[in-house]
C-alpha positions as CSV (number, residue, x, y, z in Angstrom):
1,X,8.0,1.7,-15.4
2,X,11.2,2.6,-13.3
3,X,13.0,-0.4,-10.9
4,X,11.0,0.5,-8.0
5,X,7.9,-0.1,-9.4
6,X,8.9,-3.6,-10.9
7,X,10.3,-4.3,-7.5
8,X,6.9,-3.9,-5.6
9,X,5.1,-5.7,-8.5
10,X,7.2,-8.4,-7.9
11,X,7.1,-8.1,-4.1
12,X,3.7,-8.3,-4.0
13,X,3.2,-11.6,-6.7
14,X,5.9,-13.5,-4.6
15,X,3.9,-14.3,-1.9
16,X,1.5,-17.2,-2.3
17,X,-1.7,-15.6,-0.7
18,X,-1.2,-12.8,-2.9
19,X,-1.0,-14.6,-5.8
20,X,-3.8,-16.4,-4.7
21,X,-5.7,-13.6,-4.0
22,X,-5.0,-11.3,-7.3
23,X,-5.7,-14.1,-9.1
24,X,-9.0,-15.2,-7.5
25,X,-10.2,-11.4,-7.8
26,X,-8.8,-11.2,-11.6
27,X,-11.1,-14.5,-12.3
28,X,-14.0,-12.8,-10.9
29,X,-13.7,-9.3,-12.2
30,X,-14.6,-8.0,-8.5
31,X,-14.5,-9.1,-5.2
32,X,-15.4,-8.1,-1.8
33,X,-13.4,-8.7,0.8
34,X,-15.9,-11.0,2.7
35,X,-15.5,-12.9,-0.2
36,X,-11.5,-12.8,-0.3
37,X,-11.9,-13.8,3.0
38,X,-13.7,-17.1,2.2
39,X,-10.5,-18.1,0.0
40,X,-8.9,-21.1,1.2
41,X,-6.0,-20.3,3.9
42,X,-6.5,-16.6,4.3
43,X,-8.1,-15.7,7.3
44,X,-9.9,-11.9,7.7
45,X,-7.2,-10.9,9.7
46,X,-4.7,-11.0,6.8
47,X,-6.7,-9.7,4.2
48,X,-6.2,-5.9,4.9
49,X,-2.3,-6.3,4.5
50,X,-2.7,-7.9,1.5
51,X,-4.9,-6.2,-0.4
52,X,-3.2,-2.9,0.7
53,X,0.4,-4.5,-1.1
54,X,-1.5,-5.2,-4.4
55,X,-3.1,-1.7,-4.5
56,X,-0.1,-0.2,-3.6
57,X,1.8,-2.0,-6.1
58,X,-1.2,-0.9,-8.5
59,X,-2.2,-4.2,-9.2
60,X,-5.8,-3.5,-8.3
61,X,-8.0,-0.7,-7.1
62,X,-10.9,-0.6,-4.3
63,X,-14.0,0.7,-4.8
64,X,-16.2,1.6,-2.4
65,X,-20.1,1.0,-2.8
66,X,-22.2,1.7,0.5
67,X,-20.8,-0.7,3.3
68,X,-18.8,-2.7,1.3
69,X,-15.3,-2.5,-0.7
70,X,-14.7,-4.3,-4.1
71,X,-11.3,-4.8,-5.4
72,X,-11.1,-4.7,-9.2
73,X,-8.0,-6.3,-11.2
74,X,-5.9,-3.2,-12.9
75,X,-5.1,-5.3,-15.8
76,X,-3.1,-2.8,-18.0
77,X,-0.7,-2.5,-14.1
78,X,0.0,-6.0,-15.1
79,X,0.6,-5.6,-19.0
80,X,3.0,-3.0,-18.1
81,X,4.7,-4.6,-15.8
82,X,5.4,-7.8,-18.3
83,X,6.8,-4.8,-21.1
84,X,9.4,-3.9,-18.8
85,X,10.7,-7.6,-17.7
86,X,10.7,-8.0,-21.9
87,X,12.6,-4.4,-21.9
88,X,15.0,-5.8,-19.3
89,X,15.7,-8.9,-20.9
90,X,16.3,-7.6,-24.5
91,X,18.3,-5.0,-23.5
92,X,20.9,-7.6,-21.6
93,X,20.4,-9.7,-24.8
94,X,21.6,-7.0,-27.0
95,X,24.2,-5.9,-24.0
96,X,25.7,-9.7,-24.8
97,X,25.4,-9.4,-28.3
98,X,27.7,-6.9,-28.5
């Protein structure tokens, strides 16, 4: 995973909805976005923006069935993106080690 990618990882997880919102559709496996929508403090209007920073961050996917959308949890986005924090942080530690 490059820079740019943890950037917009980390983007995305530093706002509060967000966080909110991953982890409420993480919990559930799948969620509509009526139902993201019914989450405490986000209001339909904001949903959209949202949900496009955490797919485009690859943090979830949507998935289209008929009329509705279901965002899934991309859980193995989020594994990756912990390996690389670890990679950064060993390689200062062995930077300071030296």
């Amino acid at each position: 995973m490059d820079h740019a990618d943890i950037e917009r990882i980390s983007k995305a997880l530093s706002d509060q909805t967000r966080l909110m919102i991953f982890q409420a559709i993480a919990e559930k496996q799948q969620m509509s976005c009526g139902e993201i929508a019914s989450l405490r403090g986000v209001t339909a209007a904001t949903v959209s923006h949202h949900l496009k920073t955490l797919s485009d961050a690859g943090l979830i996917e949507c998935q289209r069935e008929g009329q509705f959308v279901h965002s899934v949890a991309v859980p193995a986005r989020l594994a990756e993106y912990t390996r690389s924090l670890n990679n950064i942080v060993r390689t200062k530690r062995r930077a300071r080690a030296r």
